[in-house]
PyMOL commands that place a pseudoatom at each C-alpha (Angstrom):
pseudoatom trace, name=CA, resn=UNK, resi=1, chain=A, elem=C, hetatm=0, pos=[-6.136, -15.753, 17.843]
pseudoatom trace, name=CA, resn=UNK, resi=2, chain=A, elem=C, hetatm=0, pos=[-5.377, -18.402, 20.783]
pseudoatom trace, name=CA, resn=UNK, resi=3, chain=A, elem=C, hetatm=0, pos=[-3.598, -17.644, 23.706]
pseudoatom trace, name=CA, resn=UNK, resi=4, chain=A, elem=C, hetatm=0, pos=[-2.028, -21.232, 23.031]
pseudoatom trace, name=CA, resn=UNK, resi=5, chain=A, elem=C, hetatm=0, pos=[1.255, -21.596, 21.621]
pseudoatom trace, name=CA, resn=UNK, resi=6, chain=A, elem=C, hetatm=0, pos=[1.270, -22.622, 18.053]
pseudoatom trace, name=CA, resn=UNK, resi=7, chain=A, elem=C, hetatm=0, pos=[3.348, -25.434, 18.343]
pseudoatom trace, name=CA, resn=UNK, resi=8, chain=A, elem=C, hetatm=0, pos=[3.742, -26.059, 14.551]
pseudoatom trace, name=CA, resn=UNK, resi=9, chain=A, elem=C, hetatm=0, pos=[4.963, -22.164, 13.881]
pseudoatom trace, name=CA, resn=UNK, resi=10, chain=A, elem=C, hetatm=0, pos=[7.403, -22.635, 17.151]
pseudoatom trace, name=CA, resn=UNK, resi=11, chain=A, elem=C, hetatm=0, pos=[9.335, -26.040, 15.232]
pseudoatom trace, name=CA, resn=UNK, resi=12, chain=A, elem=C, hetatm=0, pos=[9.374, -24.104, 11.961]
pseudoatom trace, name=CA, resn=UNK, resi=13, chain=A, elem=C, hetatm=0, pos=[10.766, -21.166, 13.714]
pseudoatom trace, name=CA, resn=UNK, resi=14, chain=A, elem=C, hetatm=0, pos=[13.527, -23.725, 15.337]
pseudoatom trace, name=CA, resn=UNK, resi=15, chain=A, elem=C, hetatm=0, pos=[14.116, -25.353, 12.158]
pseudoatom trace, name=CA, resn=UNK, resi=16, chain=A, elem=C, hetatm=0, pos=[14.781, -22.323, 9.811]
pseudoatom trace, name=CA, resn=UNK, resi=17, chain=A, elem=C, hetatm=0, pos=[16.501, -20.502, 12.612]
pseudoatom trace, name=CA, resn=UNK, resi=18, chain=A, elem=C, hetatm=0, pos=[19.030, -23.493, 12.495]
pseudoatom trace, name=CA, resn=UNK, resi=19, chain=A, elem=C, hetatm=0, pos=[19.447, -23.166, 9.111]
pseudoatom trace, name=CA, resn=UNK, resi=20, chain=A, elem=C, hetatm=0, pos=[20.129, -19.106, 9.721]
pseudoatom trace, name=CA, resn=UNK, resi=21, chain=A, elem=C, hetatm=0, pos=[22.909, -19.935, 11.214]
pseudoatom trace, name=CA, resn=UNK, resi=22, chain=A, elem=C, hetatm=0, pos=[24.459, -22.533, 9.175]
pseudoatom trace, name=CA, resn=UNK, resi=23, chain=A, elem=C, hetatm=0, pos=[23.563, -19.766, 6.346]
pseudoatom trace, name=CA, resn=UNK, resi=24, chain=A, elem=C, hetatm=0, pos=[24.821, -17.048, 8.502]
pseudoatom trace, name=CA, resn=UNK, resi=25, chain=A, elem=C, hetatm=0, pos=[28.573, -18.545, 8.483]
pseudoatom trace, name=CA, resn=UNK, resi=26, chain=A, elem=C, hetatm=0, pos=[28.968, -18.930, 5.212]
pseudoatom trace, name=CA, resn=UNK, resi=27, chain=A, elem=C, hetatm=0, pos=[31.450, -17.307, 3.422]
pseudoatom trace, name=CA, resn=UNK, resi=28, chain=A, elem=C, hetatm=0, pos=[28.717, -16.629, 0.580]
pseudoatom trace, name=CA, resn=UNK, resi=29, chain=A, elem=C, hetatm=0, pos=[26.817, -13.985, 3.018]
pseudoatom trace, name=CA, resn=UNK, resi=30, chain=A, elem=C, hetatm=0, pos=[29.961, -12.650, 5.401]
pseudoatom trace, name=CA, resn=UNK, resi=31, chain=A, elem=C, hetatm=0, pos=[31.347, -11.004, 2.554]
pseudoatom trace, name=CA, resn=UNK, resi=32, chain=A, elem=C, hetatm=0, pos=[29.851, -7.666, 2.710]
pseudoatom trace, name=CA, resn=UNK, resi=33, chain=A, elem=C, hetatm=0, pos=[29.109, -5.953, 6.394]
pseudoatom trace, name=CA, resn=UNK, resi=34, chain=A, elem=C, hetatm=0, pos=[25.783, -4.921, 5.573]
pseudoatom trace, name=CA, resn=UNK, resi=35, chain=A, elem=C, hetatm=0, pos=[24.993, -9.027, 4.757]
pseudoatom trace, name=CA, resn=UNK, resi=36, chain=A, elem=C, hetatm=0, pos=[26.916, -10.108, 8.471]
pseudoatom trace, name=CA, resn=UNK, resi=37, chain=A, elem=C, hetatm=0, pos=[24.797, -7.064, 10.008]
pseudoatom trace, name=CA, resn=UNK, resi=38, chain=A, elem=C, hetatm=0, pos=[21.327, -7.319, 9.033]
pseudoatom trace, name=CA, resn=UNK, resi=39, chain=A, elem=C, hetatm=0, pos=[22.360, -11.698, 9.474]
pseudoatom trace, name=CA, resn=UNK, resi=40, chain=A, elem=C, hetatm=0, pos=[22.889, -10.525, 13.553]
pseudoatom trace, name=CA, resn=UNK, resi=41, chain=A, elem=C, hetatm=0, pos=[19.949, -8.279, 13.732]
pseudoatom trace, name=CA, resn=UNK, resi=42, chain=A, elem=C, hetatm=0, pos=[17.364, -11.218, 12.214]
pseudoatom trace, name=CA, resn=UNK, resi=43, chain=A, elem=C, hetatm=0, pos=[16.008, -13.387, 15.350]
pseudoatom trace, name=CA, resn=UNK, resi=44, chain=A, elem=C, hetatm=0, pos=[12.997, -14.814, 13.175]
pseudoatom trace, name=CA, resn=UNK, resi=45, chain=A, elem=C, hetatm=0, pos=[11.514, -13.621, 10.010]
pseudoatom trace, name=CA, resn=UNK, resi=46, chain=A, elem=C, hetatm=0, pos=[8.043, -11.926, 10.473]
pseudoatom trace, name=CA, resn=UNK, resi=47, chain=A, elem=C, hetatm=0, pos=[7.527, -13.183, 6.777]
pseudoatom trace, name=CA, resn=UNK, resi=48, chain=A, elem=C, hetatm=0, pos=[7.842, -16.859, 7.455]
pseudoatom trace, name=CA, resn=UNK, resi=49, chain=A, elem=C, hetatm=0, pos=[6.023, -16.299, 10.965]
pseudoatom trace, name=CA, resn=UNK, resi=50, chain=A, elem=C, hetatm=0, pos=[3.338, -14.808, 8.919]
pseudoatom trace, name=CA, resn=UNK, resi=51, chain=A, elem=C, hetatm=0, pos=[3.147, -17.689, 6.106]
pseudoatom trace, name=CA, resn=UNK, resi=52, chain=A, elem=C, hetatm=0, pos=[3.313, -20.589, 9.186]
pseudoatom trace, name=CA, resn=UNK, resi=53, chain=A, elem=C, hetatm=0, pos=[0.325, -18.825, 10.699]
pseudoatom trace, name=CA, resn=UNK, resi=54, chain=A, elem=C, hetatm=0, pos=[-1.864, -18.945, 7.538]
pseudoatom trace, name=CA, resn=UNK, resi=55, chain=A, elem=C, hetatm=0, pos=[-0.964, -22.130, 6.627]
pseudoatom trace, name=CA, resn=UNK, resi=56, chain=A, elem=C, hetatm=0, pos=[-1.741, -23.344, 9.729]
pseudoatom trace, name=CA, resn=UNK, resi=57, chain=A, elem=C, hetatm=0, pos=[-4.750, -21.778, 9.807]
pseudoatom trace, name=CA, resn=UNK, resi=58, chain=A, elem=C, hetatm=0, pos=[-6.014, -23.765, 7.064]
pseudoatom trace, name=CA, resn=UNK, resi=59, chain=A, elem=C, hetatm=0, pos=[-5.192, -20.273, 4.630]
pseudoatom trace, name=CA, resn=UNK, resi=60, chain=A, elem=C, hetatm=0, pos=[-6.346, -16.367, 4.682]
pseudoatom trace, name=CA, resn=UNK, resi=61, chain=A, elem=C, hetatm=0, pos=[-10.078, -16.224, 3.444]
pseudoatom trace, name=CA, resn=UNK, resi=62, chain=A, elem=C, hetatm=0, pos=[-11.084, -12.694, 2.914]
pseudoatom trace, name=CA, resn=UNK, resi=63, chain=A, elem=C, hetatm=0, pos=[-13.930, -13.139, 4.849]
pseudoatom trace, name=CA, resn=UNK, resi=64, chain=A, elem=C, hetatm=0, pos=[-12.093, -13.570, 7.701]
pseudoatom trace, name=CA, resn=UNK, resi=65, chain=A, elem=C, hetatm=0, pos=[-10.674, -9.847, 7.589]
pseudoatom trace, name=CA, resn=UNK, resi=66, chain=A, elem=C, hetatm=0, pos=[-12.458, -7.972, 4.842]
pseudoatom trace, name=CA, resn=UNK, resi=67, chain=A, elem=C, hetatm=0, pos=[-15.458, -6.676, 6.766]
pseudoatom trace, name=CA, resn=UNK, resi=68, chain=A, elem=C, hetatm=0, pos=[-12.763, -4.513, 8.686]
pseudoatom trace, name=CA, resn=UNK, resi=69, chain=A, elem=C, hetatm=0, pos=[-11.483, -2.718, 5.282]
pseudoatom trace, name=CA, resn=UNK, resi=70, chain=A, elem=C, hetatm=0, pos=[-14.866, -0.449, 5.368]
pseudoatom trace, name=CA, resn=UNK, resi=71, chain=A, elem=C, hetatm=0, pos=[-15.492, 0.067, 8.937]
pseudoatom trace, name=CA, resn=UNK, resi=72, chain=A, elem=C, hetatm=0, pos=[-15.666, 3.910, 9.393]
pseudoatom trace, name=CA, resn=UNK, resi=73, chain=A, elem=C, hetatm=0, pos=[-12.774, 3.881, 12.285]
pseudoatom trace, name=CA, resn=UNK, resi=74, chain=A, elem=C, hetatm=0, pos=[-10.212, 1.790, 10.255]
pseudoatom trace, name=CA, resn=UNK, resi=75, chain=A, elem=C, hetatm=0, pos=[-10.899, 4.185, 7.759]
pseudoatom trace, name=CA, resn=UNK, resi=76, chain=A, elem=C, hetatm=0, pos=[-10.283, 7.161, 9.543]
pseudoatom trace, name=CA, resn=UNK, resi=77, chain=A, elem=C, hetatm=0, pos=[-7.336, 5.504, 10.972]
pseudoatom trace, name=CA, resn=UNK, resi=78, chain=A, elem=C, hetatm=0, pos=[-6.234, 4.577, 7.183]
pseudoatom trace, name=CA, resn=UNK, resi=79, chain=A, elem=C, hetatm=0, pos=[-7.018, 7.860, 5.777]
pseudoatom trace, name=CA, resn=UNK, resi=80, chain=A, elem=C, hetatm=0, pos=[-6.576, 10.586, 8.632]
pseudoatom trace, name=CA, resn=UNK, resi=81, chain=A, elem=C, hetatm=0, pos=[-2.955, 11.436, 8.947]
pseudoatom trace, name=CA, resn=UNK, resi=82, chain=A, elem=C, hetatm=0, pos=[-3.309, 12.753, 12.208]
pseudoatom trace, name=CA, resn=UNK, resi=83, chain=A, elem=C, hetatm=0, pos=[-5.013, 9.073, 13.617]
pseudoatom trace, name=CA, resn=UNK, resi=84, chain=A, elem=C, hetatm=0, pos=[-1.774, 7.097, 14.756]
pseudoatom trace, name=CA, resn=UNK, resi=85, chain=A, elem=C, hetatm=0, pos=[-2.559, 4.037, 16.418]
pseudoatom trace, name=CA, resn=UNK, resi=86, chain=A, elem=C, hetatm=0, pos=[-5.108, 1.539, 15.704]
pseudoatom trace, name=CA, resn=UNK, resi=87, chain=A, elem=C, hetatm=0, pos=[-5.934, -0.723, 18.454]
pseudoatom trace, name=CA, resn=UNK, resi=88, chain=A, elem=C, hetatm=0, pos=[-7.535, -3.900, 17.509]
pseudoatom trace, name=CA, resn=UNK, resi=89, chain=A, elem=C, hetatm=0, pos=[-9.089, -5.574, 20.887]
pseudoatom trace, name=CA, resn=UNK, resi=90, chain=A, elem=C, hetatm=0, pos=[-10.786, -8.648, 21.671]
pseudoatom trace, name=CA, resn=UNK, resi=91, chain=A, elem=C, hetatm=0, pos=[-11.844, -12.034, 23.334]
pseudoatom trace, name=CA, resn=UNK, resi=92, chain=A, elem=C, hetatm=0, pos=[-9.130, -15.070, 22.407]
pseudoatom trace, name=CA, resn=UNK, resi=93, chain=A, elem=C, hetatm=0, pos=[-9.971, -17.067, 19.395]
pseudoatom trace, name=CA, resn=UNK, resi=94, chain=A, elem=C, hetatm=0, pos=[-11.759, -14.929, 18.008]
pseudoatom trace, name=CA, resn=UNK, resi=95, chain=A, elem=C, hetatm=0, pos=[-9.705, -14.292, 14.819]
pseudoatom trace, name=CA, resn=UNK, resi=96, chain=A, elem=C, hetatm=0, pos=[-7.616, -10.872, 15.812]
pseudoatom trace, name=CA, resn=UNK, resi=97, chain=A, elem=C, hetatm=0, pos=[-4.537, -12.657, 14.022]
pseudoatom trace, name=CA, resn=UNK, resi=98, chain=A, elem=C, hetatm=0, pos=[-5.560, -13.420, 10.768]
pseudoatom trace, name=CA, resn=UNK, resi=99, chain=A, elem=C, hetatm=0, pos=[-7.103, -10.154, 10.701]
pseudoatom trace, name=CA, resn=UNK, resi=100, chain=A, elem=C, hetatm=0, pos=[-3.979, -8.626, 10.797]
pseudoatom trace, name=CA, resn=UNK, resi=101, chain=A, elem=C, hetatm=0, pos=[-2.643, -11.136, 8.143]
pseudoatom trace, name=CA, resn=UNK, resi=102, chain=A, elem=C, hetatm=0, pos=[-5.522, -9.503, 5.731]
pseudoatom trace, name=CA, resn=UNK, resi=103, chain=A, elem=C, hetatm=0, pos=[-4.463, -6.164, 6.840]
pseudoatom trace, name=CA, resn=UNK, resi=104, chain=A, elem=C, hetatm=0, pos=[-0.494, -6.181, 6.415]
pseudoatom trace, name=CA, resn=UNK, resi=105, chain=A, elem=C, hetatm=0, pos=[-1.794, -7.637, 2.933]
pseudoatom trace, name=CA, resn=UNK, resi=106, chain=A, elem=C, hetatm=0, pos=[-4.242, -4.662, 1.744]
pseudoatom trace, name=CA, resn=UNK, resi=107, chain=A, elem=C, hetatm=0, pos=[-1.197, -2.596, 2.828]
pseudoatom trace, name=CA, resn=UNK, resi=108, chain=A, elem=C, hetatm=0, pos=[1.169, -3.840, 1.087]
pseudoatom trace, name=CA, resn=UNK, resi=109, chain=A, elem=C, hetatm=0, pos=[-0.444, -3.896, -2.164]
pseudoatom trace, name=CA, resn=UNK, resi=110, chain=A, elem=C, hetatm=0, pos=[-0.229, -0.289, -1.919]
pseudoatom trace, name=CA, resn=UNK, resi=111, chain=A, elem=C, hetatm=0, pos=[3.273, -0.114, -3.685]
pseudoatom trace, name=CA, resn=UNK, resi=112, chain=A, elem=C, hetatm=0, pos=[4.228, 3.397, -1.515]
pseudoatom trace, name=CA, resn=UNK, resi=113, chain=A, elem=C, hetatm=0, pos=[3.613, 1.944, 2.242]
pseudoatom trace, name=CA, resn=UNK, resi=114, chain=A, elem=C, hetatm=0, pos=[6.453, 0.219, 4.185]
pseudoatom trace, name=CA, resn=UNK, resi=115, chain=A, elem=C, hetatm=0, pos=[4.891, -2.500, 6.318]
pseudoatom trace, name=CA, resn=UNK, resi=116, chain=A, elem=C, hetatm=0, pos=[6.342, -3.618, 9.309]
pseudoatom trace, name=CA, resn=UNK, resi=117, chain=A, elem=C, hetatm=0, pos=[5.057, -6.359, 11.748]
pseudoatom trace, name=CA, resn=UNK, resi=118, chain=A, elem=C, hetatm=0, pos=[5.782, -8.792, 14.085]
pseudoatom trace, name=CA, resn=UNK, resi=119, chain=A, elem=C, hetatm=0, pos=[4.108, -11.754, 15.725]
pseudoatom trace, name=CA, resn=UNK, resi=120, chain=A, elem=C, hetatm=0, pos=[4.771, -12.242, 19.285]
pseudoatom trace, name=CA, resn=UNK, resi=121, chain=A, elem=C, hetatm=0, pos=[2.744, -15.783, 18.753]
pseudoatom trace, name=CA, resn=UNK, resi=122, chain=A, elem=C, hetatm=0, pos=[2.015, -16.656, 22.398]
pseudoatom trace, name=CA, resn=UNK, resi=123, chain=A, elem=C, hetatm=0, pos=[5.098, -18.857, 22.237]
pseudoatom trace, name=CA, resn=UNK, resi=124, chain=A, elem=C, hetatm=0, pos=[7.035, -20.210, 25.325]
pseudoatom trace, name=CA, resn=UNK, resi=125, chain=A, elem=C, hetatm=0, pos=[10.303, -19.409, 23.862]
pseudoatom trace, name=CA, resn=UNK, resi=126, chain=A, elem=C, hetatm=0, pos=[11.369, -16.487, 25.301]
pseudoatom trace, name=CA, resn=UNK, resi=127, chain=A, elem=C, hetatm=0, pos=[14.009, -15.736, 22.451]
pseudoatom trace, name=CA, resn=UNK, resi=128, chain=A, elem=C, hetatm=0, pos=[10.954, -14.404, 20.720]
pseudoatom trace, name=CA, resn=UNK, resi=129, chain=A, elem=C, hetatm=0, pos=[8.237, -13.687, 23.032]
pseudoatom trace, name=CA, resn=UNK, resi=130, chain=A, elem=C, hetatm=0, pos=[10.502, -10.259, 24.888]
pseudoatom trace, name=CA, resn=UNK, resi=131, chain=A, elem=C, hetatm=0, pos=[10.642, -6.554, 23.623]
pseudoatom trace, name=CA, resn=UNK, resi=132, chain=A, elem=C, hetatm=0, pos=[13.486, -7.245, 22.267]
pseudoatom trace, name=CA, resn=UNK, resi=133, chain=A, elem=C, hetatm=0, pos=[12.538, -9.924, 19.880]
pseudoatom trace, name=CA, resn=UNK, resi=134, chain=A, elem=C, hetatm=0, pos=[9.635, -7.156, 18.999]
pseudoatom trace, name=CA, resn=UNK, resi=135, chain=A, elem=C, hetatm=0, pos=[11.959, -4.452, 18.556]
pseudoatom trace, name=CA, resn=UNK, resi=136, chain=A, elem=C, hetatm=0, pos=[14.833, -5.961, 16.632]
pseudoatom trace, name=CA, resn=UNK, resi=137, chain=A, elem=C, hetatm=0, pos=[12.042, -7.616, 14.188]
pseudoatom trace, name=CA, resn=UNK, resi=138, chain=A, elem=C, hetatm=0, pos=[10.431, -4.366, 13.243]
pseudoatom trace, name=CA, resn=UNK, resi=139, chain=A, elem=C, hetatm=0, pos=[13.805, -2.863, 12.408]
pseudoatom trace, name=CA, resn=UNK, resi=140, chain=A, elem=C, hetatm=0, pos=[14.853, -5.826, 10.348]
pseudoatom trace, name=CA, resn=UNK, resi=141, chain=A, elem=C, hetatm=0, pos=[11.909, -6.020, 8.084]
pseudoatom trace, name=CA, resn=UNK, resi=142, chain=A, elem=C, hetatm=0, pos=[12.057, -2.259, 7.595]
pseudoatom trace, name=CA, resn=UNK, resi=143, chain=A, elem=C, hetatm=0, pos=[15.882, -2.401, 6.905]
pseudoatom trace, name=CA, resn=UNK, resi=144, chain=A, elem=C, hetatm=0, pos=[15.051, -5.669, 4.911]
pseudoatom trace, name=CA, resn=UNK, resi=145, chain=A, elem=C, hetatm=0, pos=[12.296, -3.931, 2.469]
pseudoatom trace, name=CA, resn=UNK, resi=146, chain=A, elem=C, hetatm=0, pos=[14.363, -0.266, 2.435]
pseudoatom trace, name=CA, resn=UNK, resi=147, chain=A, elem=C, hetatm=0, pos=[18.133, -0.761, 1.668]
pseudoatom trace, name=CA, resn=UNK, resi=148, chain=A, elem=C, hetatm=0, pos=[18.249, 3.060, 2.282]
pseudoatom trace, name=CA, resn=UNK, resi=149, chain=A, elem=C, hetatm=0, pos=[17.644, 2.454, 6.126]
pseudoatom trace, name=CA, resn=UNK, resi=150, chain=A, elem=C, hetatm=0, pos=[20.843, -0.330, 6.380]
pseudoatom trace, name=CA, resn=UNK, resi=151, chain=A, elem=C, hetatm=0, pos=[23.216, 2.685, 8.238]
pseudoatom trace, name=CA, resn=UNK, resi=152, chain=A, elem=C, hetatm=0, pos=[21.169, 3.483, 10.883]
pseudoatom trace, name=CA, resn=UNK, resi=153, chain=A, elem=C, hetatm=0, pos=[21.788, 0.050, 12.229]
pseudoatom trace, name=CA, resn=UNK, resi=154, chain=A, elem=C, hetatm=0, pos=[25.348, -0.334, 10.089]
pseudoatom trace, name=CA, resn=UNK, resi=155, chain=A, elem=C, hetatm=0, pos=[26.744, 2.444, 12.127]
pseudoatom trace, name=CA, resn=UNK, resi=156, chain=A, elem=C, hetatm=0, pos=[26.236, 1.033, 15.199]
pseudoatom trace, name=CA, resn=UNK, resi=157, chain=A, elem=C, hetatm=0, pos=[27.202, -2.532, 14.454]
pseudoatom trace, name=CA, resn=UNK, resi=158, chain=A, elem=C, hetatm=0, pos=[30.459, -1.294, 13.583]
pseudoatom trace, name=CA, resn=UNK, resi=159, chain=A, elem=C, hetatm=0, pos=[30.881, 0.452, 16.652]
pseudoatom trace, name=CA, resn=UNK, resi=160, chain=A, elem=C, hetatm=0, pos=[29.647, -2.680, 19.097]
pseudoatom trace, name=CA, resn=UNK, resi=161, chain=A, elem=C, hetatm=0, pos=[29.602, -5.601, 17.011]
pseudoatom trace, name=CA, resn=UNK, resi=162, chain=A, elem=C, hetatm=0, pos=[27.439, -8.216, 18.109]
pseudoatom trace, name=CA, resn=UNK, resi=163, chain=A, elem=C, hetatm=0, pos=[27.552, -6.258, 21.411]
pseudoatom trace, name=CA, resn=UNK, resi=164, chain=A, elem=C, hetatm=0, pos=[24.954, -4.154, 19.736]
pseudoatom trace, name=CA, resn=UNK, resi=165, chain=A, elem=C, hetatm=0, pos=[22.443, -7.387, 20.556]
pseudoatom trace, name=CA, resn=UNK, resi=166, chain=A, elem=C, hetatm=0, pos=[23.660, -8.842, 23.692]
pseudoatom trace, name=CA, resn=UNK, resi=167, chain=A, elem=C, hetatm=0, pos=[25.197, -5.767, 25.604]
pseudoatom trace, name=CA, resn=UNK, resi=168, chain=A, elem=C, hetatm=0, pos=[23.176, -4.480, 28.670]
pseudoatom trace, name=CA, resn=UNK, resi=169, chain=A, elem=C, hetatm=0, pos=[21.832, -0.957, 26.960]
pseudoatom trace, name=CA, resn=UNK, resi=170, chain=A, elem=C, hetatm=0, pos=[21.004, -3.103, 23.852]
pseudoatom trace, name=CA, resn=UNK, resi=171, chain=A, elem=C, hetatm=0, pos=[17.264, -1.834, 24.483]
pseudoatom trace, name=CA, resn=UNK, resi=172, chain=A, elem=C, hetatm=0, pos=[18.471, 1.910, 24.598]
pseudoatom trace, name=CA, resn=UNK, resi=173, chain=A, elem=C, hetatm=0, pos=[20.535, 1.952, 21.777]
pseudoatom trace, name=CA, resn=UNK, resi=174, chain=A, elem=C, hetatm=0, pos=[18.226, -0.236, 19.205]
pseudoatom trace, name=CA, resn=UNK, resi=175, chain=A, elem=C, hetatm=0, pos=[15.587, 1.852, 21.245]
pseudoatom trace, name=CA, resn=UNK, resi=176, chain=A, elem=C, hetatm=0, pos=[17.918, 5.159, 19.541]
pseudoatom trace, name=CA, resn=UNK, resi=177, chain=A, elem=C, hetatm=0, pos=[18.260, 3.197, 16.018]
pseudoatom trace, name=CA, resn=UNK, resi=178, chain=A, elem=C, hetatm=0, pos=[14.479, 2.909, 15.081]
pseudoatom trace, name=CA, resn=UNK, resi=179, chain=A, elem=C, hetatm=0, pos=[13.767, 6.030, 16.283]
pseudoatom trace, name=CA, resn=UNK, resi=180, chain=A, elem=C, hetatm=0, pos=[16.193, 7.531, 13.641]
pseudoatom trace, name=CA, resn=UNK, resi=181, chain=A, elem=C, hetatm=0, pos=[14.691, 5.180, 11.074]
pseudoatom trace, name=CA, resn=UNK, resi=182, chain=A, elem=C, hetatm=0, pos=[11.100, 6.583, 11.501]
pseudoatom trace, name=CA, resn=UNK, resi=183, chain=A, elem=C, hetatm=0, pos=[12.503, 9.895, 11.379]
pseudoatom trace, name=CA, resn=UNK, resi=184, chain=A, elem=C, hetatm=0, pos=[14.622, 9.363, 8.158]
pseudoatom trace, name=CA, resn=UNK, resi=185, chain=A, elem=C, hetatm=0, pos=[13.201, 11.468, 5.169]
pseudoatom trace, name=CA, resn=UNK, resi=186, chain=A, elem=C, hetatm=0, pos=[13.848, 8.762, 2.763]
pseudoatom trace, name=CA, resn=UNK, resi=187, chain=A, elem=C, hetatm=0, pos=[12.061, 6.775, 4.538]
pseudoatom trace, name=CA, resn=UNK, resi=188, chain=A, elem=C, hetatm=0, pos=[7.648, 5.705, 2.909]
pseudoatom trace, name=CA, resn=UNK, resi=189, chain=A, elem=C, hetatm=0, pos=[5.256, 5.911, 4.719]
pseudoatom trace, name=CA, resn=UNK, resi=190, chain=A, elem=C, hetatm=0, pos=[4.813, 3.249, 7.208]
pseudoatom trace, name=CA, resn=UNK, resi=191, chain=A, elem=C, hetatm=0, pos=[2.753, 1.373, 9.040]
pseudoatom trace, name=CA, resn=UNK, resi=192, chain=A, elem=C, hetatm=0, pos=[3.973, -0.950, 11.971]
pseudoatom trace, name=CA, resn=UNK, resi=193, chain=A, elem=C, hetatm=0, pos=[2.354, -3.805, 12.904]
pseudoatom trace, name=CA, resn=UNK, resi=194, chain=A, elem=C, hetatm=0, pos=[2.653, -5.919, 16.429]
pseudoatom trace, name=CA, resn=UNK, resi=195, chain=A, elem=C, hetatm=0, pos=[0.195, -8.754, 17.365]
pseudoatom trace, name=CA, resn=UNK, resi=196, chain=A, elem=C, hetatm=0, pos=[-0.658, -10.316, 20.534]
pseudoatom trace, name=CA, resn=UNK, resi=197, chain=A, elem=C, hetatm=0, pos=[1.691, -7.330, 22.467]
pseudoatom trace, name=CA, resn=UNK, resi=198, chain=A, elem=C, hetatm=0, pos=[-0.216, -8.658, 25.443]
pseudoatom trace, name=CA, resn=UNK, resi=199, chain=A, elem=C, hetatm=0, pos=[1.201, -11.621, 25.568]
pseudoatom trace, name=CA, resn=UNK, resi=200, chain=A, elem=C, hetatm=0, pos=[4.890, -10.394, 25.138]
pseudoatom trace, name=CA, resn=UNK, resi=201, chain=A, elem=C, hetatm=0, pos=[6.125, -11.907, 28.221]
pseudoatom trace, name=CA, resn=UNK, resi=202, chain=A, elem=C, hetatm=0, pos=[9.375, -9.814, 29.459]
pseudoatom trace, name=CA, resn=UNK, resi=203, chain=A, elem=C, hetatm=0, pos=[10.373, -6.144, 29.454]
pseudoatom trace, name=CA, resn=UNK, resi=204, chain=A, elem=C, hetatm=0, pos=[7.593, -4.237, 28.936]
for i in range(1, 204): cmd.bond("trace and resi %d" % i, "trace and resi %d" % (i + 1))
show_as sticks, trace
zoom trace
């Protein structure tokens, strides 16, 4: 982990988010409102954020994260449903990120978990470096990976439109939406995933 923007991530993130767009307005994905809503709700991909990292990284080696799979408090954490949060602390640069990479990996191997994350990245763009960038990427990748979850967010873009983004109680009412995700009974178990929160620069 750095506390340095990763400036090779941040022009990926430009480029592809570019591309969004010009994807975003064609009549290929407007033509069904789930498609145009989920489009609005996507500010970056966690996905892609997570691939740039890696690569840029020089790759995910497992002994860069493995050591943590059998460590007695990730495994109570892991194992113990009443252990909720797992708080993962240290000094920059010393490899918190890629950690989590191996992590949201072992996780997601396990066909019956839902894994959410998001990389705040220590970027100066403040598009993604807010609580809302964290927020509205967490809902998209669980919307993304459980079609099931699409109406708690459809509702609500029908009602506001892109409003449901940009409007001044955008935080309270995406705030509302993923708390009726997490409580939907169709919805796996799941485990959400945020890195460098610390260095999430507004609204907190």
């Amino acid at each position: 982990m750095t506390n340095k923007p990763r400036p090779e991530c941040e022009r990926r993130w430009r480029k592809q988010n570019s591309g969004w767009k010009q994807l975003h307005s064609s009549p290929q994905l407007q033509r069904t409102e789930p498609n145009r809503c989920i489009a609005d709700l996507r500010l970056t991909d966690p996905r892609d954020d997570k691939r740039c990292i890696e690569q840029t990284k020089g790759g995910l080696l497992k002994d860069s994260y493995g050591w943590i799979l059998d460590n007695d408090d990730f495994q109570q954490w892991r194992n113990d449903e009443q252990s909720r949060l797992l708080w993962i602390k240290g000094d920059p640069g010393k490899g918190k990120t890629m950690l989590l990479c191996g992590i949201i990996d072992k996780l997601k191997k396990q066909t019956a978990n839902l894994v959410s994350y998001f990389f705040c990245q220590g970027t100066t763009d403040s598009r993604i470096n807010n609580a809302m960038a964290v927020l509205r990427g967490l809902i998209y990748l669980l919307v993304e990976e459980q079609e099931l979850l699409i109406p708690h967010v459809q509702k609500k873009y029908n009602d506001l439109g892109n409003r449901l983004l940009e409007d001044v109680n955008s935080w309270w009412v995406l705030s509302e939406i993923f708390t009726n995700i997490l409580q939907d009974p169709n919805l796996k178990s799941t485990f959400l995933i945020i890195d460098l929160l610390d260095e999430c620069v507004t609204d907190l």
